[in-house]
C-alpha atoms as one frame of an Amber mdcrd trajectory, in Angstrom:
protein
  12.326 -14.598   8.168  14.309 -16.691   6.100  15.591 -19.412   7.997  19.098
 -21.740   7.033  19.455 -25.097   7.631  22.032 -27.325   6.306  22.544 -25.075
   2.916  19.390 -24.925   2.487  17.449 -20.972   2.468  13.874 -21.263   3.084
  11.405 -18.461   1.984   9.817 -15.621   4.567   5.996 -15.856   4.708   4.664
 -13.206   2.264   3.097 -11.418   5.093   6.413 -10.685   7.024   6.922  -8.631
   3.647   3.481  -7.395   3.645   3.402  -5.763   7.025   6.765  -3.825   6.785
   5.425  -2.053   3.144   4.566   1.038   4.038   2.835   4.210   1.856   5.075
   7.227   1.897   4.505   9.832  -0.496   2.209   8.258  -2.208   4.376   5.429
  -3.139   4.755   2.087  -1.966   8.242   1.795   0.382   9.856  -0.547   2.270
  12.302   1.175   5.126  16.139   0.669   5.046  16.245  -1.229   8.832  12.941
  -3.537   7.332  15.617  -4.456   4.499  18.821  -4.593   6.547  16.547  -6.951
   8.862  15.193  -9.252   6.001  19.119  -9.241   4.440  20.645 -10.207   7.444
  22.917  -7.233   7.805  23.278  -4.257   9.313  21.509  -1.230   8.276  24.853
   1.095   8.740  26.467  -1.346   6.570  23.235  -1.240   3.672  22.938   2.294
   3.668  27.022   2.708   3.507  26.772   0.197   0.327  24.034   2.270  -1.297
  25.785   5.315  -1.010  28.895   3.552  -2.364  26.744   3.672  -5.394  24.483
   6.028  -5.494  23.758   6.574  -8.829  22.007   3.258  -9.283  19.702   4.859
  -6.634  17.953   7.719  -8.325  14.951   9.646  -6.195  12.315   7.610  -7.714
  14.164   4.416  -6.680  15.263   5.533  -3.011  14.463   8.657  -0.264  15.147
   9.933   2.647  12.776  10.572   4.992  12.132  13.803   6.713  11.703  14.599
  10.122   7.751  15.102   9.946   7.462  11.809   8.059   9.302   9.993  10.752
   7.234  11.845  13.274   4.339  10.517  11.346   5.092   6.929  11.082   6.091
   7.185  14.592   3.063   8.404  15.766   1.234   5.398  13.163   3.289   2.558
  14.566   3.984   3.530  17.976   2.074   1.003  19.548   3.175  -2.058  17.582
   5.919  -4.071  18.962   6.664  -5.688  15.663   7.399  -2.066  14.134  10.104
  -1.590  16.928  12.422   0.489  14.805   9.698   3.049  15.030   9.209   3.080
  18.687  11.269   5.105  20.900  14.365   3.594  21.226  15.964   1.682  24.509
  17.392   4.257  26.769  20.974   4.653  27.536  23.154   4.983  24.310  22.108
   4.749  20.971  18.711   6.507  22.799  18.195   9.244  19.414  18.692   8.238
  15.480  21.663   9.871  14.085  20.141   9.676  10.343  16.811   9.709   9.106
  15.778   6.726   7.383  15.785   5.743   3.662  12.575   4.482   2.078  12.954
   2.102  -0.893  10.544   1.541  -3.606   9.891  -1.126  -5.552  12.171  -0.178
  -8.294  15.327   0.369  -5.260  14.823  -2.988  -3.831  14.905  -4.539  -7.190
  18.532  -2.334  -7.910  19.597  -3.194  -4.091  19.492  -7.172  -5.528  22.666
  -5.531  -7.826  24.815  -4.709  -4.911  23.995  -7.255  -2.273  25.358 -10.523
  -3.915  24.929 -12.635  -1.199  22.697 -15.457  -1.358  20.572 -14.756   0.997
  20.127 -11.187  -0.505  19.590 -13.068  -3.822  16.532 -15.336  -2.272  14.945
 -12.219  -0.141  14.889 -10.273  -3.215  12.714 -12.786  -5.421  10.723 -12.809
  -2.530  10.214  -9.313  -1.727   9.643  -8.342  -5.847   7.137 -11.018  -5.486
   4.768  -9.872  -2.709   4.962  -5.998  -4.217   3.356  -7.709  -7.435   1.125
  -9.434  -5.996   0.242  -6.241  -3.863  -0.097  -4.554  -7.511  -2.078  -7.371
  -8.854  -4.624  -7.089  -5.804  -4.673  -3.583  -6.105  -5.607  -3.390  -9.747
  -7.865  -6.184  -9.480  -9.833  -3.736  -6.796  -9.675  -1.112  -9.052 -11.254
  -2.871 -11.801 -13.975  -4.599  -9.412 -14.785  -1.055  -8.437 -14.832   0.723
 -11.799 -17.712  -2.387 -13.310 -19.623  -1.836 -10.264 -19.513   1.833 -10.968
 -20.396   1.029 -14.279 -23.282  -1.414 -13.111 -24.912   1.718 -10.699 -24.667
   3.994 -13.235 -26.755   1.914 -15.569 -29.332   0.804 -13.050 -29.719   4.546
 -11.856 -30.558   5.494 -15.385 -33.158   2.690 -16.001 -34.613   2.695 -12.243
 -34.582   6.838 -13.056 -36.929   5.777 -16.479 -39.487   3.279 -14.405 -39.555
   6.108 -11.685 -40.329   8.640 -14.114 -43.413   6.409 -15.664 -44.498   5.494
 -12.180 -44.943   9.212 -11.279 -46.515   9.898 -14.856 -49.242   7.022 -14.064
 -50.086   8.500 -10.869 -50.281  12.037 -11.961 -52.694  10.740 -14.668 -55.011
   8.888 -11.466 -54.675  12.201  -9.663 -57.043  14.537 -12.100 -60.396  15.000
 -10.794 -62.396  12.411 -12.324 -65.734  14.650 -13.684 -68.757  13.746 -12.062
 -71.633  11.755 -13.213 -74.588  13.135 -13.393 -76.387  16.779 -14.317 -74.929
  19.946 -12.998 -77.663  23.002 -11.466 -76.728  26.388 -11.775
């Protein structure tokens, strides 16, 4: 987390980031309490400051989750302590979640930096659009490591395929009867 000292903000590890980006819909999300966490506020007050302006939040930028993908990501984290928010919460009050949860992609933590001015906001924003390019970066680095090797099998296939193909015609050429030597009684 980021930690202040004397007026000075240092940065989050990248893997703090890392481990609370999560694949919903397809998409790569972070969850509103992950982001109320990292900004240092509440997540009543971040979600009541996104819908104060909710058209810089479009459905490609922010969504809410519904019940079955909770379920879900319940079910996925349920055993991590570090993804608390997902476990059953402490009994007593405040047991149940009133709301479902907003997911934020990329593009809504990068609008969020527009409405959080705070400078802590300011810092954990760098750092966050930082780590999902470098995700994208690894991502499309695999993607081209596995398309040349893909490449690289589908060449060698076709010219192991060829030296097959001569091997078997050399050894169906050894396989006719050799004729015999010699003079043949009828």
């Amino acid at each position: 987390m980021i930690k202040k000292s004397k007026n000075k903000i240092s940065l989050m590890p990248s893997e703090r980031i890392i481990n609370r980006i999560l694949f919903v819909r397809g998409k790569k999300v972070m969850m509103d309490r992950d982001l109320a966490e990292l900004y240092a506020v509440g997540t009543k007050n971040l979600n009541k400051a996104v819908k104060r302006n909710m058209g810089r939040f479009p459905s490609d930028f922010m969504f809410q989750l519904t019940k079955s993908e909770l379920q879900s990501l319940r079910f996925q984290f349920g055993t991590l302590e570090e993804r608390s928010q997902f476990v059953t919460l402490k009994k007593g009050r405040g047991q149940h979640a009133k709301y479902l949860p907003y997911a934020f992609t990329e593009q809504g933590v990068a609008m969020l930096s527009s409405i959080l001015n705070s400078k802590r906001a300011i810092m954990v924003n760098i750092q966050i659009i930082r780590t999902f390019t470098h995700l994208r970066e690894l991502l499309a680095t695999n993607t081209k490591l596995r398309i040349k090797i893909e490449n690289m099998e589908k060449k060698y296939d076709f010219q192991l395929k060829k030296i097959f193909d001569v091997l078997k015609q050399l050894l169906m050429k050894e396989e006719k009867p050799k004729r015999q030597i010699g003079f043949k009684i009828k």
